[in-house]
C-alpha positions as CSV (number, residue, x, y, z in Angstrom):
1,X,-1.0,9.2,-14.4
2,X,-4.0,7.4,-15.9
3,X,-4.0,4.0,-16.5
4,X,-4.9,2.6,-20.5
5,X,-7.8,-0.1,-19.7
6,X,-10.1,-2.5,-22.0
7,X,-13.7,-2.6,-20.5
8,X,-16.0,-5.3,-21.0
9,X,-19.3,-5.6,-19.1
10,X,-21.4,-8.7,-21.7
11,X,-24.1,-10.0,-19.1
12,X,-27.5,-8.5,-19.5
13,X,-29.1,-7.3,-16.2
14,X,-32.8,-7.9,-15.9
15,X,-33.4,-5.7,-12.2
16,X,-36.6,-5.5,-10.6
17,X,-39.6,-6.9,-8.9
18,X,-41.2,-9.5,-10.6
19,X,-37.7,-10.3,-13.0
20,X,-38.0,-14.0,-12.6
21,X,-40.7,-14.4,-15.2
22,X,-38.2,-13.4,-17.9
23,X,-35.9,-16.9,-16.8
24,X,-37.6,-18.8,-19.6
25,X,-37.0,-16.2,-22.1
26,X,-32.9,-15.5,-20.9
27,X,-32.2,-19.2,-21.1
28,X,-33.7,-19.9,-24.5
29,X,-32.3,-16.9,-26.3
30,X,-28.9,-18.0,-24.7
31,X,-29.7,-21.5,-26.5
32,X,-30.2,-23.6,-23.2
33,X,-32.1,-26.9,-24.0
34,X,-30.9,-28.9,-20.7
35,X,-29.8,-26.9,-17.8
36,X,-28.0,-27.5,-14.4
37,X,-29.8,-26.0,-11.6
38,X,-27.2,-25.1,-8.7
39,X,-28.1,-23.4,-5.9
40,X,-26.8,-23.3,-1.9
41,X,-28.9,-24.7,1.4
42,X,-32.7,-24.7,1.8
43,X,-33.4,-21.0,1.6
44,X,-34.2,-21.0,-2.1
45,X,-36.6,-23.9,-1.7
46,X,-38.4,-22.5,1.2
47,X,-38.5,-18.9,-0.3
48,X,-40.4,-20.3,-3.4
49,X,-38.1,-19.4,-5.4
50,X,-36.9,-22.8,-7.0
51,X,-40.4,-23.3,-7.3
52,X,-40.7,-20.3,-9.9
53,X,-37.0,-21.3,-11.5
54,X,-38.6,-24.9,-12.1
55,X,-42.0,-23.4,-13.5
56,X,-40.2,-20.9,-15.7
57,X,-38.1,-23.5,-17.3
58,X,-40.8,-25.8,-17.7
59,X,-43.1,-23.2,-19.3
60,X,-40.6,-22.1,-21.5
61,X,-40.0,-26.1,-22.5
62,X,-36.1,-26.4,-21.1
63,X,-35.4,-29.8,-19.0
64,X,-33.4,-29.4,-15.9
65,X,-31.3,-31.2,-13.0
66,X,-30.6,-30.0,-10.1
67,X,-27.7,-30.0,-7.6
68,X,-27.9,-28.3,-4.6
69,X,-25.4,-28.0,-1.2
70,X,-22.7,-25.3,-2.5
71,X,-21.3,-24.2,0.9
72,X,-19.6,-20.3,2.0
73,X,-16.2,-20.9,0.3
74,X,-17.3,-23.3,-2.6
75,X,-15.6,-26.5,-2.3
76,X,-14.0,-28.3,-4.9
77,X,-15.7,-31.8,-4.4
78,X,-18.9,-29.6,-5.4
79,X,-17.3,-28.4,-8.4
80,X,-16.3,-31.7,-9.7
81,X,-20.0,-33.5,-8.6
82,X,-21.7,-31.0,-10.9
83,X,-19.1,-31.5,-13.8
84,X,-20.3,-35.3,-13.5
85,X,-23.9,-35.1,-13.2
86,X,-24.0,-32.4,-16.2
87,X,-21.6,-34.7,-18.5
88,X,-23.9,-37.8,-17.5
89,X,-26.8,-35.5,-18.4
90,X,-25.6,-33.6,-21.1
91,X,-26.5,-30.1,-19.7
92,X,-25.9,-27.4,-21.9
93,X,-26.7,-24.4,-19.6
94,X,-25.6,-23.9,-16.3
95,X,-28.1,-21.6,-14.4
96,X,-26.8,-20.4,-10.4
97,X,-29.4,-20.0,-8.3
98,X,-27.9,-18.2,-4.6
99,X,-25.0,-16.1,-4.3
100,X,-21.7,-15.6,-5.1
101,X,-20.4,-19.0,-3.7
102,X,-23.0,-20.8,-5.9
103,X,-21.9,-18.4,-9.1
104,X,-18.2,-19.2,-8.5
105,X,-19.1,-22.8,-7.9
106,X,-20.9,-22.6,-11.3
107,X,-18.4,-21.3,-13.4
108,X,-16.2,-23.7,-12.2
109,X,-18.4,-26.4,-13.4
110,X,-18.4,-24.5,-16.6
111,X,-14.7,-24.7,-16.7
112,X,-14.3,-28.4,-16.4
113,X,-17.2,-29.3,-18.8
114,X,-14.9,-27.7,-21.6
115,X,-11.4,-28.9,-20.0
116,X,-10.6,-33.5,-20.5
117,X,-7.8,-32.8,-17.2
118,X,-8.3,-32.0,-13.5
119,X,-10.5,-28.7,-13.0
120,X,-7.9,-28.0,-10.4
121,X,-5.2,-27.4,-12.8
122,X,-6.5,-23.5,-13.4
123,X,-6.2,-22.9,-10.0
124,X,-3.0,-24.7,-9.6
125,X,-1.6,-22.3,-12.7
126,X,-1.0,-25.7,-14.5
127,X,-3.5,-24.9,-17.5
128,X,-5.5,-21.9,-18.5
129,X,-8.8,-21.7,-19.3
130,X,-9.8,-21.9,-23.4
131,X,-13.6,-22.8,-23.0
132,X,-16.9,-22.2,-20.2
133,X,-20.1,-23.4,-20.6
134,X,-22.5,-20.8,-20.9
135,X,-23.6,-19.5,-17.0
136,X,-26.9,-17.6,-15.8
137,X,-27.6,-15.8,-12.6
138,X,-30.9,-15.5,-10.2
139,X,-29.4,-13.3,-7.7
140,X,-30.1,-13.9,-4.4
141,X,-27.1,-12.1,-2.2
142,X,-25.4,-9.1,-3.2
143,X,-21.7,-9.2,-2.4
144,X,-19.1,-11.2,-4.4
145,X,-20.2,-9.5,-7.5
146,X,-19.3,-12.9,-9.6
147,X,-22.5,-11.9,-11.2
148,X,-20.8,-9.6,-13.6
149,X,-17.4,-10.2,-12.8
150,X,-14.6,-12.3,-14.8
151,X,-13.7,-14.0,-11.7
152,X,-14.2,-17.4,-10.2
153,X,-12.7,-18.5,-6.4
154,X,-12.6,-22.3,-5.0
155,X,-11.1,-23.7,-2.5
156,X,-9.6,-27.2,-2.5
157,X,-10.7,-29.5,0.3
158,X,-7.3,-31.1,0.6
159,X,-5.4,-28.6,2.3
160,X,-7.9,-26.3,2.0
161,X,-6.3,-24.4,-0.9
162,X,-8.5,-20.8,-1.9
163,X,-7.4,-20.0,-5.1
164,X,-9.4,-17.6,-7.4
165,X,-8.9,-17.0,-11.3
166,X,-9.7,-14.7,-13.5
167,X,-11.4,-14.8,-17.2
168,X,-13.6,-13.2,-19.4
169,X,-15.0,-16.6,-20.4
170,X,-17.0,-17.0,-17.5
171,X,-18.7,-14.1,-17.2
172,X,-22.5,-14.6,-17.1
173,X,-25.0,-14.5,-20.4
174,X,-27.7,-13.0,-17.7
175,X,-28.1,-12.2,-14.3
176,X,-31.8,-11.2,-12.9
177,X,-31.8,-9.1,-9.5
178,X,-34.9,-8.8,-7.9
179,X,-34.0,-6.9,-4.7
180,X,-37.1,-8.2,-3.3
181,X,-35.3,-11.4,-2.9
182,X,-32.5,-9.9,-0.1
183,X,-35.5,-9.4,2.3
184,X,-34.9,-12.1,4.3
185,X,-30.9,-11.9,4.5
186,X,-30.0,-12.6,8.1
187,X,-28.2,-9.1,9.4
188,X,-25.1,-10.6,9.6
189,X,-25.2,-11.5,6.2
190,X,-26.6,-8.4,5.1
191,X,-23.3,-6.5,6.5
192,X,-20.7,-9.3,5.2
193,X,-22.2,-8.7,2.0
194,X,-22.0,-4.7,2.0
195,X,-18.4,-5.2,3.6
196,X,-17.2,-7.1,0.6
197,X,-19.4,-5.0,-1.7
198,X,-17.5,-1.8,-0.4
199,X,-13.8,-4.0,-0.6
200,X,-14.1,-4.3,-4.6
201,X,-14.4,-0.9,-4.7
202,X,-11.5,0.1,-2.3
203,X,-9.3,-2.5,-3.8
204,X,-9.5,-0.8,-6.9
205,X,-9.7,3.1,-5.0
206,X,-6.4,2.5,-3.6
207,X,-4.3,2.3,-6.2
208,X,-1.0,3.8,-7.5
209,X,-2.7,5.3,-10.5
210,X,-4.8,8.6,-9.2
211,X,-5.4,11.1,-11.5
212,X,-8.7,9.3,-13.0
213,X,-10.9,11.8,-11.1
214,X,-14.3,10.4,-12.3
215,X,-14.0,6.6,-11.9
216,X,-12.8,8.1,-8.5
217,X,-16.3,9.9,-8.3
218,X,-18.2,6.8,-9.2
219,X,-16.2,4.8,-6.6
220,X,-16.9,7.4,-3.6
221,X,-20.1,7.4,-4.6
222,X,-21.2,3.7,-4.8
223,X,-19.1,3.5,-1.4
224,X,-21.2,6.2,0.2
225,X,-24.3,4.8,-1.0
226,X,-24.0,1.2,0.2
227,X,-22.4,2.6,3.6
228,X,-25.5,4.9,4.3
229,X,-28.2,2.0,2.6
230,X,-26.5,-0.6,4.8
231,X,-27.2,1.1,8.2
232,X,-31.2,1.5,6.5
233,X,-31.4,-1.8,5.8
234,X,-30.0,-3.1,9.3
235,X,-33.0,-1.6,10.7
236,X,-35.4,-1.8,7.9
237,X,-34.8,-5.4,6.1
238,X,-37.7,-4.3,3.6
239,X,-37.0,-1.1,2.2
240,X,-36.8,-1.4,-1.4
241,X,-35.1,1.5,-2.3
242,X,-31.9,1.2,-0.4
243,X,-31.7,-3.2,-1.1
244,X,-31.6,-2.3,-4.6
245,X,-29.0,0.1,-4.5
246,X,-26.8,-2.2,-2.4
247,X,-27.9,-5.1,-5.2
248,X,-26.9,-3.0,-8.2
249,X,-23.8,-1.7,-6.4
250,X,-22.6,-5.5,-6.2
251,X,-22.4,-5.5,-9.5
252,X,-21.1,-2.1,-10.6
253,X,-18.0,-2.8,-7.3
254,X,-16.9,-5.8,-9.1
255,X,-17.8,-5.6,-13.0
256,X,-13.9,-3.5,-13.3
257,X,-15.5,-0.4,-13.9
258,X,-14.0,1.1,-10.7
259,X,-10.7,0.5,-12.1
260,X,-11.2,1.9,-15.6
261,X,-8.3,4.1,-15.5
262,X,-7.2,3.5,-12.6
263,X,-5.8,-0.3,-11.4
264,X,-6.2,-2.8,-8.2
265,X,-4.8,-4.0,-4.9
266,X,-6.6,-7.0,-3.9
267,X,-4.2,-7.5,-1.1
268,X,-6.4,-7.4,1.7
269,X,-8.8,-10.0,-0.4
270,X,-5.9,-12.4,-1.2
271,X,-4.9,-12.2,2.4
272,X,-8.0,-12.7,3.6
273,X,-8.5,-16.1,1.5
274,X,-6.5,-17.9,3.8
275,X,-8.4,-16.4,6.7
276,X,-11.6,-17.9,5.3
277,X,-10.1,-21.0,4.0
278,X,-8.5,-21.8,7.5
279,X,-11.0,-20.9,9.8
280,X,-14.1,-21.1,7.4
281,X,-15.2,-17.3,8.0
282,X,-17.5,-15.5,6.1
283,X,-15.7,-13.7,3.6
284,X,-17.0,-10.2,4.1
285,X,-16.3,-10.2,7.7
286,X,-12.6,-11.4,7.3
287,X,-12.1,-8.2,5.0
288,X,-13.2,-5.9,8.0
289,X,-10.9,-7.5,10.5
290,X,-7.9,-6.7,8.1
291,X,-8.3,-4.2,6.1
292,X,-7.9,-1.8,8.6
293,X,-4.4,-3.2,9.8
294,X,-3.5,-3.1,5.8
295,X,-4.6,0.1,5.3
296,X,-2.9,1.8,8.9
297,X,0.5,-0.5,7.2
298,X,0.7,1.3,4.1
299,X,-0.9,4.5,4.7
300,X,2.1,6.5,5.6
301,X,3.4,6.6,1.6
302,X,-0.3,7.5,0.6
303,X,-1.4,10.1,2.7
304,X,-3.1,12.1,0.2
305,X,-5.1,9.0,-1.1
306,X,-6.2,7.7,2.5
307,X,-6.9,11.8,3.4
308,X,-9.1,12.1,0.0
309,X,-10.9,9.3,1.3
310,X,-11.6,9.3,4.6
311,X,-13.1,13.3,3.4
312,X,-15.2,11.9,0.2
313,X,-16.5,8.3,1.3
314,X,-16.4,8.5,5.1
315,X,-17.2,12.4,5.5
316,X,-14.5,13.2,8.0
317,X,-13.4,16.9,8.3
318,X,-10.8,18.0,6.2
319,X,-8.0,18.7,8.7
320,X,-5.5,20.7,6.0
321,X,-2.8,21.1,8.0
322,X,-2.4,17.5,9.5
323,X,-3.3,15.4,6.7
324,X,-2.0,12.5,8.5
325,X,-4.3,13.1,11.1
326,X,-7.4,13.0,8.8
327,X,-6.3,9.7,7.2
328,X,-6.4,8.0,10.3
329,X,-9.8,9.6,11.0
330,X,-10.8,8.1,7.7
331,X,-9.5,4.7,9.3
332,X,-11.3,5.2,12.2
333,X,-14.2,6.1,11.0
334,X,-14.9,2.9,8.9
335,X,-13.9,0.9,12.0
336,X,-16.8,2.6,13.6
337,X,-19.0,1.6,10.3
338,X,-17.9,-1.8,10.8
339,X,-19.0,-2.0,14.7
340,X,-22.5,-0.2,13.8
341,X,-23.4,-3.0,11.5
342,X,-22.0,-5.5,13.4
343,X,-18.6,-6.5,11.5
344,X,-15.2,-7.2,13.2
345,X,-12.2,-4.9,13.2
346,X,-9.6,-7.4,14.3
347,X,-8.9,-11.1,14.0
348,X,-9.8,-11.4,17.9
349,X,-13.3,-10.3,17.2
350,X,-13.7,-12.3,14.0
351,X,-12.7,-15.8,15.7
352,X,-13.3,-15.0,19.2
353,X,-10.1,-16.0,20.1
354,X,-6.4,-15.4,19.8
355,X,-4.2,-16.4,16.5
356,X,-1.8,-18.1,17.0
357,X,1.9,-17.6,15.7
358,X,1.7,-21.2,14.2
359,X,-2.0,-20.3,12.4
360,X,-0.3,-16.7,11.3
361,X,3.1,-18.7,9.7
362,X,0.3,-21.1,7.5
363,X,-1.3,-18.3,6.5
364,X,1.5,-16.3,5.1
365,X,3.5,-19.7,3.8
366,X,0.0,-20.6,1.6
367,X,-0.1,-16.6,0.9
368,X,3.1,-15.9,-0.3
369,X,3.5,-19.7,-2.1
370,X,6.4,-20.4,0.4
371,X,7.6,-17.0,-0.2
372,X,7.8,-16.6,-4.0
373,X,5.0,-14.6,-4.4
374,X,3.6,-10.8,-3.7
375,X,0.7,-8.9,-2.9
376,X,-0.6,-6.0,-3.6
377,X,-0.7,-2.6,-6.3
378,X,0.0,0.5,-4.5
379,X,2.6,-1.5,-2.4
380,X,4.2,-4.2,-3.1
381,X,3.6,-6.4,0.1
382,X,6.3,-9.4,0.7
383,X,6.0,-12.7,3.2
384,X,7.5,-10.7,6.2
385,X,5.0,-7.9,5.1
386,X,2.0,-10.2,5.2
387,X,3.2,-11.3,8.4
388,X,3.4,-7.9,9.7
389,X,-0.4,-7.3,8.5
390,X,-1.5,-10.6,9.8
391,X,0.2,-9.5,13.6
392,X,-1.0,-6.2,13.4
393,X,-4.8,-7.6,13.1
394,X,-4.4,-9.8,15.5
């Protein structure tokens, strides 16, 4: 059975070396006379690149603030200083400068410039979104994919609520990739970023609807490029070739079209949320130390998919007769991925301690909402199941 599906991809991609001279040009043809700035730590300064965003602007006559300090796992209290400063300002452009926290951090900011009540309230399912300022992207991490995607995650610092909507008004005007930029990732971040590249895609692979053989083709094969370009890269920060096909695959994992036809899970991501939001973990490395408890929890009523998979993306051997046995190859063999570029498999490895049943019951309570809501696509996963995935990581 194939899926019906509306597509819609709007942001122009400027990829390449040397893209940041056309920032000038991208914000004035999307009418930005005052823009917002917002980037992450001190990386952009001291990389020079805030330096060219600033001269690019200026050249191209645009005034600018600035508001730096978005964290991993962008906090609210961000979200609602930058609706402040651009309102006292009168910023009509928001331009993210970093990665995907600082894209989801803008298009929240984008949100509550158009909303009079709490920002919060989309989050909380109290309002939905009718308006977003318009958002551009200077890429500098390739891994959420908010670049192209309709989707915006935040976490509340009371409580430490992770909450992540969805909406086409927030998708980007522009985003310019140079993959020159990602030189300089530190390893670990390098593999987080692959890791949740991979996860957009597998959320979307996994699925109940199957017989959309192409988009299955694209996915196995953006998930077999990044997997074979991430173990280049580990060695061999610089090599062009492969950083820009793990760039451009951020984008294509997370843009919906490998789900055009097809459909989503997004279990393992929603799960994982509360992983990060608890223990502040980078995102990409919470999806390898669960996905492969999800995927060994569910497998048994998917055989075929998990066997088509661990053959396609992680080239096991097609055992014919045991096709059990090769799905749990498949699982094995991105565990093994996961160890080679230096991601967890488990929650052990990821915290470096034991979970405890008290942190595993907080987890599933914020989860499941207190039990009234599910997970999942090609199984519907429950409060006990969540549990269950949560133990069986541990």
């Amino acid at each position: 059975m194939i899926n019906d599906f509306n597509f819609y991809a709007p942001t122009r991609v400027v990829f390449g070396r040397e893209s940041e001279g056309k920032i000038g040009e991208l914000v004035t043809a999307n009418g930005g006379r005052k823009v917002l700035i917002h980037y992450g730590g001190g990386s952009a300064e001291r990389s020079g690149l805030l330096g060219v965003v600033r001269q690019q602007l200026t050249a191209a006559g645009i005034s600018f603030v600035e508001l730096g300090g978005v964290v991993p796992n962008p906090l609210l209290s961000k979200v609602n200083e930058g609706i402040a400063l651009c309102r006292r300002e009168q910023v009509d452009f928001i331009l993210a400068v970093g990665g995907g926290s600082v894209i989801d951090s803008s298009k929240a900011i984008g949100y509550g410039l158009c909303y009079d009540g709490d920002v919060w309230d989309f989050w909380a399912g109290n309002a939905v979104p009718k308006a977003c300022m318009p958002i551009g992207v200077v890429l500098t991490i390739p891994a959420a994919g908010s670049e192209m995607s309709s989707s915006c995650v935040i976490t509340k610092n009371e409580g430490l609520n992770k909450r992540g909507i969805n909406s086409d008004l927030c998708r980007c005007r522009f985003a310019v990739m140079n993959p020159e930029r990602t030189y300089t990732l530190p390893p670990y971040q390098t593999a987080a970023g692959a890791t949740d590249i991979m996860m957009h895609t597998m959320e979307r692979y996994f699925s109940k609807y199957q017989d959309m053989t192409l988009t299955d083709a694209i996915s196995e094969a953006l998930l077999r490029t990044v997997k074979d370009c991430a173990l280049v890269v580990m060695e061999q920060p610089e090599d062009y070739r492969c950083r820009a096909q793990i760039m451009w695959a951020s984008s294509l994992a997370h843009n919906d079209l490998t789900e055009c036809g097809t459909g989503k899970d997004f279990a393992t991501h929603k799960m994982e949320h509360e992983l990060s939001a608890l223990f502040g973990v980078t995102h990409g490395a919470g999806l390898a130390a669960l996905w492969p408890s999800w995927a060994r929890y569910v497998k048994d009523k998917h055989i075929s998919r998990f066997a088509q998979f661990a053959v396609n993306v992680m080239g096991v051997a097609n055992d014919f007769a045991h096709p059990d046995e090769t799905a749990e190859k498949g699982i094995r063999a991105i565990e093994e991925f996961y160890h080679k570029i230096g991601m967890p498999i488990n929650i052990h490895e990821l915290l470096g301690r034991e979970i405890t049943d008290a942190e595993i019951d907080v987890m599933v309570d914020k989860c499941s909402r207190g039990g009234t809501l599910t997970l999942g696509g090609i199984e519907i996963l429950k409060a006990d199941d969540m549990r269950a995935i949560y133990n069986m990581a541990r």
